[in-house]
N, C-alpha and C positions, 0 to 999 in steps of 0.2 A: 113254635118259634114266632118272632116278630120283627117286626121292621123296627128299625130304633132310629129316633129325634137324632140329627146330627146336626152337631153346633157348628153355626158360622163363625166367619171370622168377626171379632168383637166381644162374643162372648169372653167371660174371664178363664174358663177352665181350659182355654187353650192357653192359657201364656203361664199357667201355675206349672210349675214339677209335677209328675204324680207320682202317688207315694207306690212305695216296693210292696209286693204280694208277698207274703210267708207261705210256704210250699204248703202249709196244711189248709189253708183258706182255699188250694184249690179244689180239693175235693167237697167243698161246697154247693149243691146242686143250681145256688142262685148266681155260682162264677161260672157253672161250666153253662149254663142258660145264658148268660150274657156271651160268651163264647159264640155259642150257636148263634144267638139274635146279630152280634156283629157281624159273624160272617154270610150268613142273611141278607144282613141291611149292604154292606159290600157288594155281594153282589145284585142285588137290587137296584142299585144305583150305579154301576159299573167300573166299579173300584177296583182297584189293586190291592188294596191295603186300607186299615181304618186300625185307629188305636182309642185306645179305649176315652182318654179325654174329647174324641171328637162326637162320642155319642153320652158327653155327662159324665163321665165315671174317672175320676182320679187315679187310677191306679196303671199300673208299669205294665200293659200286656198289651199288643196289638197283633193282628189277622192281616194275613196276606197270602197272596197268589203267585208265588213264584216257583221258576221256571227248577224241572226236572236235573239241571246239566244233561241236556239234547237228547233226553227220552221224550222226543215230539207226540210219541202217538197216544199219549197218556196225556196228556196237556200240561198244565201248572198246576202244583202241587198246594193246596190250601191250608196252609198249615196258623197256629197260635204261636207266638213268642210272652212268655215270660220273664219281667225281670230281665231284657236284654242290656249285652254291654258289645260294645261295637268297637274294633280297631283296627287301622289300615295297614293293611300290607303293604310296603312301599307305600312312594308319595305320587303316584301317576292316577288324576282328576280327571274327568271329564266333563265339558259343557253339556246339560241335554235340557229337553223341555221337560218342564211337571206341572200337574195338575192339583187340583185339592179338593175331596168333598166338600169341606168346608168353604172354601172360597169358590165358589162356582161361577165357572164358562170364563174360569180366570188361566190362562199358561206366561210359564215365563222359564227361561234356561236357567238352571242352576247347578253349579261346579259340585260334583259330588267323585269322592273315590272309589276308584272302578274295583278295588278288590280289598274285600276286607274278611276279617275274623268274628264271628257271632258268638257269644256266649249265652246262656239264659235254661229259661226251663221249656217245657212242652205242655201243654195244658195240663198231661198228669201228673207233672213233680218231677219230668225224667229230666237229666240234665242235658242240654242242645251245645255242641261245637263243631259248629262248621265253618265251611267256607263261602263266601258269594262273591259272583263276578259281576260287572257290569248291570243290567238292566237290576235284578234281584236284589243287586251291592245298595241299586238308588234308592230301590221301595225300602229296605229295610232302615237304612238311612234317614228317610223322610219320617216314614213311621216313629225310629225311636226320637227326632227331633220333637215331632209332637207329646210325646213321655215328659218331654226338657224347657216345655212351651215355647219353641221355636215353631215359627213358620214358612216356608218355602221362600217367603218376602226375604225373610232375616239373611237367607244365606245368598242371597244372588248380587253377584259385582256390579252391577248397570242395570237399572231398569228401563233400558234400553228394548228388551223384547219384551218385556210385559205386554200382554197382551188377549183382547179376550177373545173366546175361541172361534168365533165366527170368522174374524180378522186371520184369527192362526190358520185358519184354513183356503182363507182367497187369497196372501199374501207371506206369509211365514212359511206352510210345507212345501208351497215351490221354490221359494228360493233355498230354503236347505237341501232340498233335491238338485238344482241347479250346481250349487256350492258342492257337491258328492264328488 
């Protein structure tokens, strides 16, 4: 496996669509390697999540670490999304902070829905439908925006907390702990 090049902000292959995967491309030994190398370079870098345009690669799949539903002692489940499609259950948002490989030691809150519907495949063609709540609801969220060349910028109402992380941490996590 390998660490893979992650594009910053500016490159163009974050603001293109990427194009859909055909379920027989995955059994491809050079998709399910990129597979492993994203989730790799993820955690390498201390990621949550990384979709496939953030490392060069146009196409519809991103890797994340998300949460069990409160089987704590297993940790986060690292799973591949395929071809996702994402819809909210209800219309109840929440403000939070997000981060971006791509943009780095960069946070800023962004309004995301707290519970939505996933649709898509699993690395090996199997078909995925669940559900995600809150923190899981956000990665998965942020992730498929980068699929749609959205960036974490595009969705946030005030760039009022932008902010880079050194600041988020002498001045931002206390007053949101104050604000609790």
């Amino acid at each position: 496996m390998s660490i893979l090049k992650v594009s910053r902000m500016g490159h163009p292959v974050l603001r293109e669509r990427a194009r859909t995967l055909d379920r027989s491309e995955l059994r491809h030994p050079l998709v399910q390697k990129l597979i492993d190398d994203m989730i790799e370079t993820m955690v390498e870098y201390h990621g949550v999540g990384l979709a496939a345009p953030q490392v060069h690669e146009g196409v519809r799949l991103f890797v994340a670490s998300l949460d069990r539903g409160g089987d704590e002692k297993d940790g986060p489940a690292t799973i591949a999304i395929v071809n996702p499609e994402i819809a909210p259950i209800g219309s109840e948002t929440a403000d939070d902070w997000e981060g971006c490989l791509s943009i780095p030691d960069i946070r800023g809150k962004v309004p995301r829905y707290t519970d939505i519907r996933v649709k898509g495949l699993d690395r090996h063609g199997e078909r995925l439908d669940f559900r995600a709540t809150n923190f899981s609801a956000r990665v998965i969220q942020h992730e498929t925006d980068h699929l749609d060349g959205v960036l974490f910028f595009d969705r946030m109402k005030s760039f009022e907390t932008l902010t880079f992380l050194d600041e988020f941490g002498r001045y931002w996590s206390r007053r949101d702990i104050r604000e609790e």
